[in-house]
N, C-alpha and C positions, 0 to 999 in steps of 0.2 A: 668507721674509726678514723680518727685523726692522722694517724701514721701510716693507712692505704694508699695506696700512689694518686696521685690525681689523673694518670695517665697510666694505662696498660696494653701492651700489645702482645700477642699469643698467639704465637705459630702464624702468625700473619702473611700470606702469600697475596702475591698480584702479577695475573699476565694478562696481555694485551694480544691479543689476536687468539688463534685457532689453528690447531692442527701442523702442518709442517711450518706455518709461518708464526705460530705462537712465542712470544720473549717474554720470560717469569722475570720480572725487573726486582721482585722481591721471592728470595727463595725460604722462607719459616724464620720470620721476627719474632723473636723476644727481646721487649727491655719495658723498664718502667721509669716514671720521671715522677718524681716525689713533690708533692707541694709544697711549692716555694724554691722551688730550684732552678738554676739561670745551669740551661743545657746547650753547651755547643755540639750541633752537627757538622761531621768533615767527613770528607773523601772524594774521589776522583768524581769526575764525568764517568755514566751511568755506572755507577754504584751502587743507588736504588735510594738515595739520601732524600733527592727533591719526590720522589714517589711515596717515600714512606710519610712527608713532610706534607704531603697533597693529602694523604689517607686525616694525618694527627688535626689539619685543618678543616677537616668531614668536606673537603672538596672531592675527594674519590672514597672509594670504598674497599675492603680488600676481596681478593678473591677467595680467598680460605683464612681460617682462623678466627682472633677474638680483637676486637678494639675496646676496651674499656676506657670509659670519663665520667670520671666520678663515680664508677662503677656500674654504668651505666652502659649494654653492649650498643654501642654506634651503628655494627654491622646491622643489627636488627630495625635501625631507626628507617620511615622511608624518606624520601628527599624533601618535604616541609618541617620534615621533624629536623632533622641534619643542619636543616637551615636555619632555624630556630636556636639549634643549641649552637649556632657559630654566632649567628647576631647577639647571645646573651653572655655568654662566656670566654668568646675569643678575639681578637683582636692582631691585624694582622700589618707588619712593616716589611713593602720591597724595597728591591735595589735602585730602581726608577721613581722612587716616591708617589706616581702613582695621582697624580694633583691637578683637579680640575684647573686649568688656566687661565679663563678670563674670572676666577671666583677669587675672594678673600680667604686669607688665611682661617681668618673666624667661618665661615660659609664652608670650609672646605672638613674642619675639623666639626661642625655643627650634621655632617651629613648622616651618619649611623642614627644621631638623634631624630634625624628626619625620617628615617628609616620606618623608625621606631613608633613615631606618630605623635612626639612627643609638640606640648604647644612650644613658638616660636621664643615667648622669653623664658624659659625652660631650660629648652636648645640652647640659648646666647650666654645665659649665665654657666650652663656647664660649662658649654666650649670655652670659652674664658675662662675660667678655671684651670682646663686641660692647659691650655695656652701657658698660661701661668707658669703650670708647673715644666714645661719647655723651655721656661725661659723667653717667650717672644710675646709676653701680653700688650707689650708696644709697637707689636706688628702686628697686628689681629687686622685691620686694613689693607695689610700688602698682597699683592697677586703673587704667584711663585717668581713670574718674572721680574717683580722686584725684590727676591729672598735669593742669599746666596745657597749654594748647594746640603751645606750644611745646617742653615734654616728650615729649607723645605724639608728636609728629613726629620727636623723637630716639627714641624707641620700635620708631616705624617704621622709622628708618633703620638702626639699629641689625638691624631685622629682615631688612634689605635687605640688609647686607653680611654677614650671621652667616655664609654659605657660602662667604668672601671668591669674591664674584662678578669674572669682568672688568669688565664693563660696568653701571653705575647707570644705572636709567631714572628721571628724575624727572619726574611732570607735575601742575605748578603745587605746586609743594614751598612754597613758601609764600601760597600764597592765599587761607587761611585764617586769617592771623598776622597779627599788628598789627608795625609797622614795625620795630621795635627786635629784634624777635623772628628776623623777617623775615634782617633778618641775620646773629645769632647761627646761624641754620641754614646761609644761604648759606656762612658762614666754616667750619662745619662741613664742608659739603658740600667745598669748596675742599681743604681738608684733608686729606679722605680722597683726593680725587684727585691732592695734590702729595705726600703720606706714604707712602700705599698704594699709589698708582701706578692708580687704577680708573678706567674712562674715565667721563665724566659725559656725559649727555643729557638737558638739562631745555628742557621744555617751559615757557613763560612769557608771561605779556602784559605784564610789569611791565620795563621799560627800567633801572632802577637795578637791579634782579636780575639781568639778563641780562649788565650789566659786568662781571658776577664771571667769564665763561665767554671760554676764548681765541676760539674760535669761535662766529660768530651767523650761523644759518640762518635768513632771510625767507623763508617761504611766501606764494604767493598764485595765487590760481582753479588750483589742481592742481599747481600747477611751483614748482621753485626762483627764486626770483625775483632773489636772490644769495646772498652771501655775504662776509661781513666777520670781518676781528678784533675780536675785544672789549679792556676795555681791560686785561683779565688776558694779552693776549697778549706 
């Protein structure tokens, strides 16, 4: 159905170790993220926000519980499958951009395509494209080291949507950017989620960042703590 979450989570637990030394970083999640919806994650250092954020990007698995995509249970998937549904459906922006360095902007965002198997003039017309809608199709030439910080981050993202993904994972998308910059990305980001229709999930400590997202998810000691509108809603 249309109106099913694109994202479900269910009693979702996660611990890491065993026995006296075991830490449940996630103590029984629930929430859902609706397609088409730009979601800020916030809260402290271990709050279980980047844990929960590892599981939504099928990088980890939970220990108990249900993960639905697409309605699809993740937990049951085994790690090619996992892998599979991140290279077709997700698309992922860090705080370090993350950018091969002696490679081309085009080369750099061309790589998922590479991934993929796709042929070479394929790869160069997407990525160009992606580029495009970045904003840097006049820098498809440059190395990072000649993009300022806030290029390379359209670089990246650029990188993130070249397989037009559902879902963008972003975490801390701008915490490496001086303010101005900062939201030049944000609006960016915004963009692609009211143009292209992609769902957003960024991670964030910064409150004037997280206004941009309709929804804001509080973490805290393992659990949902709430949940609010932002003021994009």
């Amino acid at each position: 159905m249309a109106n099913d979450p694109i994202i479900a989570l269910r009693a979702v637990t996660k611990t890491y170790g065993s026995g006296a030394t075991a830490f449940q970083a996630l103590k029984g999640i629930d929430l859902e993220v609706a397609t088409g919806d730009f979601v800020a994650v916030m809260g402290p250092s271990g709050s279980g926000k980047s844990t929960a954020m590892n599981i939504l990007g099928c990088l980890d698995v939970p220990t108990g519980g249900a993960f639905l995509f697409k309605g699809v249970p993740v937990e049951q998937l085994d790690r090619d499958q996992r892998a599979l549904l991140r290279r077709r459906y997700l698309g992922f922006v860090f705080q370090g951009f993350n950018l091969l360095a002696r490679t081309s902007a085009l080369e750099n965002v061309e790589l998922p395509l590479l991934y993929r198997g796709e042929e070479k003039s394929r790869r160069r017309e997407t990525a160009m494209a992606a580029l495009a809608k970045v904003g840097l199709a006049d820098w498809w030439d440059h190395t990072p080291a000649e993009l300022s910080g806030g290029q390379q981050q359209r670089v990246a993202i650029a990188r993130a949507i070249v397989t037009n993904p559902d879902v963008l994972l972003a975490d801390e998308p701008t915490g490496n950017l001086d303010t101005t910059t900062s939201y030049e990305i944000m609006e960016l980001l915004t963009g692609l989620n009211r143009d292209a229709g992609i769902t957003v999930l960024m991670v964030t400590h910064e409150p004037d960042m997280a206004e941009y997202a309709r929804t804001i998810i509080h973490f805290r000691d393992g659990l949902v703590e709430r949940v609010e509108q932002g003021a994009a809603a």
